[in-house]
N, C-alpha and C positions, 0 to 999 in steps of 0.2 A: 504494500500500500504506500503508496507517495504520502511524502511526513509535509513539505514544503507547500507553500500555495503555488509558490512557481512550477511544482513538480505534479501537481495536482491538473494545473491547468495545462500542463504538458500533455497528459492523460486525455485529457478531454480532446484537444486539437489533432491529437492523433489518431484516435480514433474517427473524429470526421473527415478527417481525410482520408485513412481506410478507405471507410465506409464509400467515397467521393471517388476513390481510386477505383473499386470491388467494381463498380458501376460500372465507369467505363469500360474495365475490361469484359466485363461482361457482354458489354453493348458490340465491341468487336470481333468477341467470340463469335457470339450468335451472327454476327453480319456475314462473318468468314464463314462458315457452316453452310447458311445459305449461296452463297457463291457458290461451293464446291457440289450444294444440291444442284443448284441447279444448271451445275458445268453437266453433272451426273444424267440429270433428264435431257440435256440438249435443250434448254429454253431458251427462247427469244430473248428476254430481258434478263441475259446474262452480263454483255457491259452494263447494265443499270448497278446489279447486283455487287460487279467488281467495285464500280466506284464507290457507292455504300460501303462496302468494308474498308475501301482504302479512306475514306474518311473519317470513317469511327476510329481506325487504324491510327491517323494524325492527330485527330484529338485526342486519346488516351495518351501519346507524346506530348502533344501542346501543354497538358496538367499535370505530367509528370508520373501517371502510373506506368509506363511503360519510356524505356528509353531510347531515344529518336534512331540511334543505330538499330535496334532490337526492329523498333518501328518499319526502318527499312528492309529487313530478315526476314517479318512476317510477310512483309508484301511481296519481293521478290518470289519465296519460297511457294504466296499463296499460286503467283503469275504461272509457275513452274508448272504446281498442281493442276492446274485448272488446262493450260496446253496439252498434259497428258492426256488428260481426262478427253480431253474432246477432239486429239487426234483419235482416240479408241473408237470416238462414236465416229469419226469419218470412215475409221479401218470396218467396220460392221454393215 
C-alpha cells in the first residue's frame, strides 16, 4: 500500500492510464482481426478494413500504449499477412 500522498496519487494515475492504454490496444486488436477476416473471405472492403487497423495501429503509438517502432512491426507484418492470404485465394 502506498504510505505517501504523492505515492498514493501515483496509484491512481497509473492505473488510468492502464486502463486508457488496455483500450487502445484492444481497439487495434480487434481492427487487425478483422482485416485478416476479411483478407480470409476475399471481401471487397478489404482496403477499408486495412486502413482501420493501421489507424487504430497509430493511435495506440500517438498515446503511448504501444511503441511507434513496434507500431510499424505490427503493420508491416499485418501487410505481409494479408498478401499471403489472398494470393491463396487467387491460387484456388
Amino acid at each position: 500500500m502506498a504510505n505517501s500522498r504523492s505515492a498514493r496519487k501515483r496509484v491512481r494515475s497509473s492505473e488510468r492510464k492502464r486502463i486508457i492504454n488496455q483500450i487502445a490496444k484492444t481497439k487495434f486488436r480487434t481492427a487487425v482481426k478483422k482485416a485478416l477476416l476479411s483478407a480470409e473471405n476475399g471481401s471487397e472492403d478489404l482496403p477499408l478494413k486495412i486502413s482501420e487497423a493501421f489507424s487504430k495501429i497509430d493511435k495506440a503509438a500517438k498515446i503511448g500504449a504501444i511503441h511507434k517502432n513496434q507500431a510499424s512491426r505490427r503493420k508491416s507484418r499485418l501487410i505481409k499477412r494479408i498478401k499471403a492470404l489472398t494470393s491463396q485465394e487467387q491460387i484456388r
